[in-house]
PyMOL commands that place a pseudoatom at each C-alpha (Angstrom):
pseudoatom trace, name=CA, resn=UNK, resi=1, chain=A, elem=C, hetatm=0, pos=[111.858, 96.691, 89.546]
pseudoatom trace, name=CA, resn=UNK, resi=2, chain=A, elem=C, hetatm=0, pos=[112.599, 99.679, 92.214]
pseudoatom trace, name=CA, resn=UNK, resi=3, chain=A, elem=C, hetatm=0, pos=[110.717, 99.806, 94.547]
pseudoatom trace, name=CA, resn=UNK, resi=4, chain=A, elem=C, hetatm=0, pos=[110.550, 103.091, 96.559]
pseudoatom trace, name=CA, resn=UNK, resi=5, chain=A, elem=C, hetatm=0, pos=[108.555, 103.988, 99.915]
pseudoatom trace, name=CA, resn=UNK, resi=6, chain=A, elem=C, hetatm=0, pos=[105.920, 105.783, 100.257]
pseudoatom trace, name=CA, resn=UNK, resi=7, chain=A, elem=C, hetatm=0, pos=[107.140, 109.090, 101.684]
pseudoatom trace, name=CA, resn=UNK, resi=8, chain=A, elem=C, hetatm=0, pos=[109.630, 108.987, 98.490]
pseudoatom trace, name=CA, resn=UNK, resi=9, chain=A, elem=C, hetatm=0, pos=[106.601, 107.960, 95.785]
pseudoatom trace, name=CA, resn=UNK, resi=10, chain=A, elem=C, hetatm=0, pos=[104.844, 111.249, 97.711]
pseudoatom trace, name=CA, resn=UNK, resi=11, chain=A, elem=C, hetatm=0, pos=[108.029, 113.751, 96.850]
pseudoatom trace, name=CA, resn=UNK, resi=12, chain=A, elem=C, hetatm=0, pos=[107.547, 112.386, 93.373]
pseudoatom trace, name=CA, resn=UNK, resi=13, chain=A, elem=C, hetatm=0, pos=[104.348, 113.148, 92.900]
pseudoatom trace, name=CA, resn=UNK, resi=14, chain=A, elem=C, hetatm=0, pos=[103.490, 116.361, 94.414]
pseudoatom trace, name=CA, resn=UNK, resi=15, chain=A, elem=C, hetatm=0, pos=[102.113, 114.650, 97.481]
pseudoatom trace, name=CA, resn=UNK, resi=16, chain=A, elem=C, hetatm=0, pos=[100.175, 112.571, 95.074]
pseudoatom trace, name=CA, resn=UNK, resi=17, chain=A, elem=C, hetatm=0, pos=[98.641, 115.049, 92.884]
pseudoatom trace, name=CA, resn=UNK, resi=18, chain=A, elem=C, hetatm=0, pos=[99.692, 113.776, 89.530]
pseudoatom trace, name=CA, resn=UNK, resi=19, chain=A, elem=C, hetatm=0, pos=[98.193, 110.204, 90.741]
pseudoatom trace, name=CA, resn=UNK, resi=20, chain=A, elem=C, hetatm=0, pos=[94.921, 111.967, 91.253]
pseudoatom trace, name=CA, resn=UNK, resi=21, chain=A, elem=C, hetatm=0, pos=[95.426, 113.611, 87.864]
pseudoatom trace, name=CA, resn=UNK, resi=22, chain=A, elem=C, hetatm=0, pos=[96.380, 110.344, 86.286]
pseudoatom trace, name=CA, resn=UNK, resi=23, chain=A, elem=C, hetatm=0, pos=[93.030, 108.846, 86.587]
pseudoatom trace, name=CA, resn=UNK, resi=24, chain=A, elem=C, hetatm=0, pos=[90.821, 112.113, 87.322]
pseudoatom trace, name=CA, resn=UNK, resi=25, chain=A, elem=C, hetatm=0, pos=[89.783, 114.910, 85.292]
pseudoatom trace, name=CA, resn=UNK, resi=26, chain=A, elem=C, hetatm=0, pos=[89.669, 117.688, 88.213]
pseudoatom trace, name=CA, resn=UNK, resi=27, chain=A, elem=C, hetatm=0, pos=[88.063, 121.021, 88.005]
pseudoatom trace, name=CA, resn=UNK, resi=28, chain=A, elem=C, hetatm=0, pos=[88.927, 123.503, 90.591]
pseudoatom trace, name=CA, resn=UNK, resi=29, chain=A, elem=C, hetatm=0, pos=[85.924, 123.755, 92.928]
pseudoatom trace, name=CA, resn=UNK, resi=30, chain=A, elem=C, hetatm=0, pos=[86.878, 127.439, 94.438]
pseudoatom trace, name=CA, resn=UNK, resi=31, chain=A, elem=C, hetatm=0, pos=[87.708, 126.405, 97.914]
pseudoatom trace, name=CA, resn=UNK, resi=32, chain=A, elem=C, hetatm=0, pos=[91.378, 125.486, 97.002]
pseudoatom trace, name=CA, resn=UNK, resi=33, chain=A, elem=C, hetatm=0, pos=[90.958, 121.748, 96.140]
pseudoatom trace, name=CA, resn=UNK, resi=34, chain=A, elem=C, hetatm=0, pos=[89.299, 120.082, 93.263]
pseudoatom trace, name=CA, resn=UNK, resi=35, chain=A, elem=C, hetatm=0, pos=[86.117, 118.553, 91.821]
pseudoatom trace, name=CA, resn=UNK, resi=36, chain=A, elem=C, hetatm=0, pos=[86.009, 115.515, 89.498]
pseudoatom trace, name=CA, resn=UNK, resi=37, chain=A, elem=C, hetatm=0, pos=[83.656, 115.573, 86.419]
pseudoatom trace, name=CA, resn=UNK, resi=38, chain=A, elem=C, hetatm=0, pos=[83.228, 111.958, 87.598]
pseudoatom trace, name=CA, resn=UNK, resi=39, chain=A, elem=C, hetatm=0, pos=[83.357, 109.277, 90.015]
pseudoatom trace, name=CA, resn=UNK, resi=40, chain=A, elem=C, hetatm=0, pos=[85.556, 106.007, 89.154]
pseudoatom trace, name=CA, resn=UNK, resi=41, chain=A, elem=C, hetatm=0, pos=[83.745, 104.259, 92.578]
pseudoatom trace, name=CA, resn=UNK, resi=42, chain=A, elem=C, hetatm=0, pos=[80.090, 104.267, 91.277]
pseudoatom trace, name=CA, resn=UNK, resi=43, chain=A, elem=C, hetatm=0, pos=[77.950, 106.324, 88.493]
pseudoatom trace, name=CA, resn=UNK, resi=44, chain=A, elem=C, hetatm=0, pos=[76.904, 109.269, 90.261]
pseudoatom trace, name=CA, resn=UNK, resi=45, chain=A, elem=C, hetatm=0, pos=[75.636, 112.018, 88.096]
pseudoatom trace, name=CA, resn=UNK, resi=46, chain=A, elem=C, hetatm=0, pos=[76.622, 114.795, 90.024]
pseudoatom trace, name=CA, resn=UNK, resi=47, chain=A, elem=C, hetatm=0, pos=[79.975, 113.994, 91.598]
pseudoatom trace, name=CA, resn=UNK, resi=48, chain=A, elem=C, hetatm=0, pos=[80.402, 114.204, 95.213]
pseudoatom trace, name=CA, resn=UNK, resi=49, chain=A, elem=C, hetatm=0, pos=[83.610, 113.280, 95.364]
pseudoatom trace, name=CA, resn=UNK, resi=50, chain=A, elem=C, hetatm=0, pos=[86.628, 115.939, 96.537]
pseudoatom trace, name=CA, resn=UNK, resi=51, chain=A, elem=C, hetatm=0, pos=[90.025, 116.286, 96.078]
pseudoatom trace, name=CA, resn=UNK, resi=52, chain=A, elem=C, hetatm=0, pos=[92.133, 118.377, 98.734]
pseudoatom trace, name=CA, resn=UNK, resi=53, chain=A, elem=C, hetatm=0, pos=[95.660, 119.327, 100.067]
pseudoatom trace, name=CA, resn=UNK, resi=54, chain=A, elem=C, hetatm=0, pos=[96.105, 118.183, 103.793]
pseudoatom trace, name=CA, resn=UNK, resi=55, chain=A, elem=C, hetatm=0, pos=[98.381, 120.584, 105.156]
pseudoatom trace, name=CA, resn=UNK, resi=56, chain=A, elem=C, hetatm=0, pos=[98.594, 118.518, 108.248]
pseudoatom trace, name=CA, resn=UNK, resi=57, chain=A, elem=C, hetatm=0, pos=[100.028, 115.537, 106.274]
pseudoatom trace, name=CA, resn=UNK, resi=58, chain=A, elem=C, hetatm=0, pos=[101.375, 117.004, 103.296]
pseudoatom trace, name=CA, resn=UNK, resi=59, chain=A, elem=C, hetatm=0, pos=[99.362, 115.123, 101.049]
pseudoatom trace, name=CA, resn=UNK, resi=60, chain=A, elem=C, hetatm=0, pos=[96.422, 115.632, 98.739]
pseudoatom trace, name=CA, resn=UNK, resi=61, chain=A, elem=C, hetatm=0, pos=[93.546, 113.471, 100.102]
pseudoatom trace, name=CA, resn=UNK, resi=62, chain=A, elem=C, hetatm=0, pos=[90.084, 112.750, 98.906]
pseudoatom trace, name=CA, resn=UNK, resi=63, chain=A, elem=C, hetatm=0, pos=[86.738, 112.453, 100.597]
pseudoatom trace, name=CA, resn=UNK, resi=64, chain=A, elem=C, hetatm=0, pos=[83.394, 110.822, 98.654]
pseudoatom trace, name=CA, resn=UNK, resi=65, chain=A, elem=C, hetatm=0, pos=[80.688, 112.787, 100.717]
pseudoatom trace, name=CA, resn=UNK, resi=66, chain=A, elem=C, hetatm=0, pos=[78.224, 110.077, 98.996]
pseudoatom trace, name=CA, resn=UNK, resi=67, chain=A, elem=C, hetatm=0, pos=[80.122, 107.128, 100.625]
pseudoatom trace, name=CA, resn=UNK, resi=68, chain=A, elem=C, hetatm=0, pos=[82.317, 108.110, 103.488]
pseudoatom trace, name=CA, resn=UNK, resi=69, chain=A, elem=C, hetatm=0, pos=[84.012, 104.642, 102.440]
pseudoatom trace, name=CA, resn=UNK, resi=70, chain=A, elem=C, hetatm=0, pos=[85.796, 105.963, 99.661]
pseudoatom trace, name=CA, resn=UNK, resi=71, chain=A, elem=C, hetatm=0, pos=[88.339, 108.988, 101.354]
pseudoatom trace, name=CA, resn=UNK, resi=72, chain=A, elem=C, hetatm=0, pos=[92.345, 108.907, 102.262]
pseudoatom trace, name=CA, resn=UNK, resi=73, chain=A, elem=C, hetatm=0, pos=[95.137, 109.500, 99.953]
pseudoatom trace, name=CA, resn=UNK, resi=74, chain=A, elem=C, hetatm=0, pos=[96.612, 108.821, 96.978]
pseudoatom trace, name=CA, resn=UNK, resi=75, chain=A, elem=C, hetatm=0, pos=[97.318, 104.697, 97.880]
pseudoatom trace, name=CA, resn=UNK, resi=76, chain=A, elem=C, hetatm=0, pos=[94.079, 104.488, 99.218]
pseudoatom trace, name=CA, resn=UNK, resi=77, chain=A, elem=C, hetatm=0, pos=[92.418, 105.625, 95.925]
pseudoatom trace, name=CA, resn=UNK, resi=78, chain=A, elem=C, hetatm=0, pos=[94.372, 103.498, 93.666]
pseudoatom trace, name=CA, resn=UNK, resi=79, chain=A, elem=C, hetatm=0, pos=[93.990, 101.150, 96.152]
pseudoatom trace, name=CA, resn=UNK, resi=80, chain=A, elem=C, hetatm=0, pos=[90.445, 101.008, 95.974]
pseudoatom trace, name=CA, resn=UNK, resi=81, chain=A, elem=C, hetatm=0, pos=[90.361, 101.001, 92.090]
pseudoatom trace, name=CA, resn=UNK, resi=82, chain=A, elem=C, hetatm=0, pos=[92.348, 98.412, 91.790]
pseudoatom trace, name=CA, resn=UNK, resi=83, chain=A, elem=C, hetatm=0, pos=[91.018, 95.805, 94.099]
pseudoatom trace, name=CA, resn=UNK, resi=84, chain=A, elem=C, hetatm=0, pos=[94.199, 96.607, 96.227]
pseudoatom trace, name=CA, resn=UNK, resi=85, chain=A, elem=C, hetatm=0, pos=[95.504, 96.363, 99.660]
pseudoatom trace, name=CA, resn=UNK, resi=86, chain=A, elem=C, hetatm=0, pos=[97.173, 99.647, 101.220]
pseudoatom trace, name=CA, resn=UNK, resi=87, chain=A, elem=C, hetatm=0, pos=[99.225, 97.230, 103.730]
pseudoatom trace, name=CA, resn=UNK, resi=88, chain=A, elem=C, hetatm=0, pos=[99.796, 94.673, 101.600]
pseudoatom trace, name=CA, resn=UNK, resi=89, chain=A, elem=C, hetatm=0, pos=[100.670, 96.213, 97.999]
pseudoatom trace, name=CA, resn=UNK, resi=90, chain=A, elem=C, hetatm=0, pos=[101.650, 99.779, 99.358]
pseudoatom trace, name=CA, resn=UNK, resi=91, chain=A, elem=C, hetatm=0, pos=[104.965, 99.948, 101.753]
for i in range(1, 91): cmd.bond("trace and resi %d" % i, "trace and resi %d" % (i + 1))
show_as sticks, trace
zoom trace
């Protein structure tokens, strides 16, 4: 299997984007990032979780503003899905 680094895996998903897409349903929520219709970490029945580009990094991020646990990028979120580890399963 190839196995490619992170910056690369970043290029080929639009800074992570499509991974977001992959397992999210996003609306736009008018301030230039997106809203899910739900939240894969816990059953909240208005989502509070956002998904946004981080100029600064180049990366789309995301931030749970009902648990600040859940927020970073793209490996973080799959990481936390998945029952992952971002420095063990991510290089």
């Amino acid at each position: 299997m190839k196995r490619y680094d992170k910056e690369h895996f970043l290029e080929l998903t639009e800074g992570g984007m499509e991974v977001y897409l992959h397992f999210l349903d996003l609306e736009e929520n008018g301030n230039g990032g997106f809203k899910p219709t739900y939240n894969p970490n816990y059953d909240d029945t208005n989502p509070s979780l956002s998904v946004y580009y981080d100029a600064q990094t180049e990366r789309w991020k995301h931030k749970d503003f009902g648990a600040e646990e859940y927020c970073g990028d793209c490996f973080d979120f799959v990481a936390g899905l998945k029952n992952l580890s971002t420095k063990r399963d991510f290089t």
